[in-house]
N, C-alpha and C positions, 0 to 999 in steps of 0.2 A: 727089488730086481728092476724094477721100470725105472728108475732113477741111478741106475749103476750104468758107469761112462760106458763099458762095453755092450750095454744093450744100446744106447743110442747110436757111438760109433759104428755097427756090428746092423743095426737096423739101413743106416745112410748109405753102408757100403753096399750092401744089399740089393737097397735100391737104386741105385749109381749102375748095379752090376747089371740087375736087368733092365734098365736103359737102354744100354750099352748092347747089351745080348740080343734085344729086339731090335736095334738099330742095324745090329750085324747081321742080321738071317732077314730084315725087308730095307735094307737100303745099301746094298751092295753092289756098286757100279764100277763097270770095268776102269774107268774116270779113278773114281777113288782106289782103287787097288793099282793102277799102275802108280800112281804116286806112291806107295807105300811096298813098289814091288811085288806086288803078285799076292801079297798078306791081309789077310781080311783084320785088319787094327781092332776095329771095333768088338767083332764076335770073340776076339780070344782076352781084348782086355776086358773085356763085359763077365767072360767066364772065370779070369783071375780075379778079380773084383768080388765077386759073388760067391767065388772059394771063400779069399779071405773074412769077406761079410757073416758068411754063414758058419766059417770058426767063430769067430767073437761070440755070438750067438751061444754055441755050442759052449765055450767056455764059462761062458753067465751060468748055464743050464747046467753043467755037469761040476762046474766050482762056485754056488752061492757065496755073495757076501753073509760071514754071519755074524751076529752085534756081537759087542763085549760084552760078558757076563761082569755088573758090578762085585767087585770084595766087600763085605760086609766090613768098616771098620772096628776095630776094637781099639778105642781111647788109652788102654794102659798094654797093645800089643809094645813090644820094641820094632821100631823102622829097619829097614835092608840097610844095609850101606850106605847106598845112592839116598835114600832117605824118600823113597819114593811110596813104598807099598808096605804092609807089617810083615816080618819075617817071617818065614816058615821054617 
């Protein structure tokens, strides 16, 4: 799980979000808000950020990667088709 891309993307975003979130709720100046028309930029992309961060997450958590169970070969099975795995 600590090695699976959506924990790390899913961690980054996270942290990007509340960055973001604290930048928005103590550095909110009427300066920066006219620029951006009256919209606090930072507090709402800091909370969409930290949405999406915190799905990744959730998805690591509720869909584990799980390994492939090896097939035991058997030398005189016959191959599938593809000539890949012994038939079943």
């Amino acid at each position: 799980m600590l090695f699976d891309i959506r924990t790390i993307v899913g961690s980054l975003l996270s942290i990007y979000g509340v960055v973001l979130l604290v930048t928005g709720l103590v550095n909110n100046t009427a300066a920066e808000q006219a620029k951006t028309g009256g919209w606090n930029v930072n507090l709402w992309s800091g909370i969409g950020i930290l949405v999406v961060g915190l799905a990744f997450i959730a998805w690591v958590l509720i869909r584990p990667v799980k390994p492939v169970e090896p097939v035991a070969a058997d030398p005189e099975a016959p191959l599938d088709p593809e000539g890949i795995a012994p038939a079943k």
